[in-house]
PLY file of the C-alpha trace (Angstrom):
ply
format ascii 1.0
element vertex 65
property float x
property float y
property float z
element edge 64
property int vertex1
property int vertex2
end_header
-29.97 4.24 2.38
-28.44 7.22 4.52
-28.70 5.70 7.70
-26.88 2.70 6.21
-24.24 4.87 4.54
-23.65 6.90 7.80
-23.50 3.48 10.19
-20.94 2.05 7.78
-18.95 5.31 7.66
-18.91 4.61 11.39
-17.85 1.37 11.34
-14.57 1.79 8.74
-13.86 4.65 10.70
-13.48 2.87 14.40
-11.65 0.27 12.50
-9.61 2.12 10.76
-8.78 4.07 14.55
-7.93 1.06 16.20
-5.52 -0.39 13.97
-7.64 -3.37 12.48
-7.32 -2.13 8.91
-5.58 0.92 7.41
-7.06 2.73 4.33
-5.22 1.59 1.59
-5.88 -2.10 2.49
-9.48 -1.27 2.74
-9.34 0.33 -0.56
-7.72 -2.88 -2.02
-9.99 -5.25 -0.54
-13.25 -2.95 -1.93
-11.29 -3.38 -5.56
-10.79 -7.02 -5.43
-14.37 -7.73 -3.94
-15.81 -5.08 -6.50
-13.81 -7.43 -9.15
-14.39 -10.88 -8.39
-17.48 -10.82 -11.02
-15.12 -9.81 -13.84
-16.68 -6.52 -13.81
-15.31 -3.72 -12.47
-17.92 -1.28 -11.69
-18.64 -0.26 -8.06
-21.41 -2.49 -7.46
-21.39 -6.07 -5.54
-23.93 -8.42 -5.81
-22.00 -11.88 -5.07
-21.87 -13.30 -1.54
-21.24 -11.14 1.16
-18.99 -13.59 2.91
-16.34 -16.05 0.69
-16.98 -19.51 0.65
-16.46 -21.41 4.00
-12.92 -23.55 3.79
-13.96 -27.30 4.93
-10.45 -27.73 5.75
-10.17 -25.51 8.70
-11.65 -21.61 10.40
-10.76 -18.87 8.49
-7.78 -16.69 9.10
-8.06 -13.04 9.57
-6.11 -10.57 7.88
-2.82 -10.24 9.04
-2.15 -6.65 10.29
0.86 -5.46 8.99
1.82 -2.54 10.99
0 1
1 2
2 3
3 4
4 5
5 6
6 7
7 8
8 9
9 10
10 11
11 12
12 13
13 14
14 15
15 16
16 17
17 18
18 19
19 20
20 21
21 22
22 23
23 24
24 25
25 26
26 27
27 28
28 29
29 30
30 31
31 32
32 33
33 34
34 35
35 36
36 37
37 38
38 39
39 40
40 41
41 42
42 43
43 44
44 45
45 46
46 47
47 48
48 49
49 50
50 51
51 52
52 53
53 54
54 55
55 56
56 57
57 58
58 59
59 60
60 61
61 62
62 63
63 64
């Protein structure tokens, strides 16, 4: 579990760097993924990617900076 805490440090850190996501809309995201159960409570155990759209690919994020 600390190897997997340490390599996803890692990764929110070099995307946080380059500009792909800032940490307030990383905080935000964790909040609303953390709530999509209708609990609150720091733990996730839905889907770890949202439904596909049959209508088209999914947009990214927009980057506003």
């Amino acid at each position: 579990m600390d190897e997997l805490r340490l390599f996803i440090a890692a990764l929110l850190r070099l995307l946080c760097a380059q500009g792909t996501i800032d940490a307030n809309e990383l905080r935000s995201l964790v909040e609303a993924i953390d709530g999509e159960d209708g609990n609150a409570d720091g733990r996730h155990r839905g889907p770890l990617l949202p439904e596909a759209d049959p209508s088209g690919p999914a947009t990214p994020p927009s980057n506003s900076r």
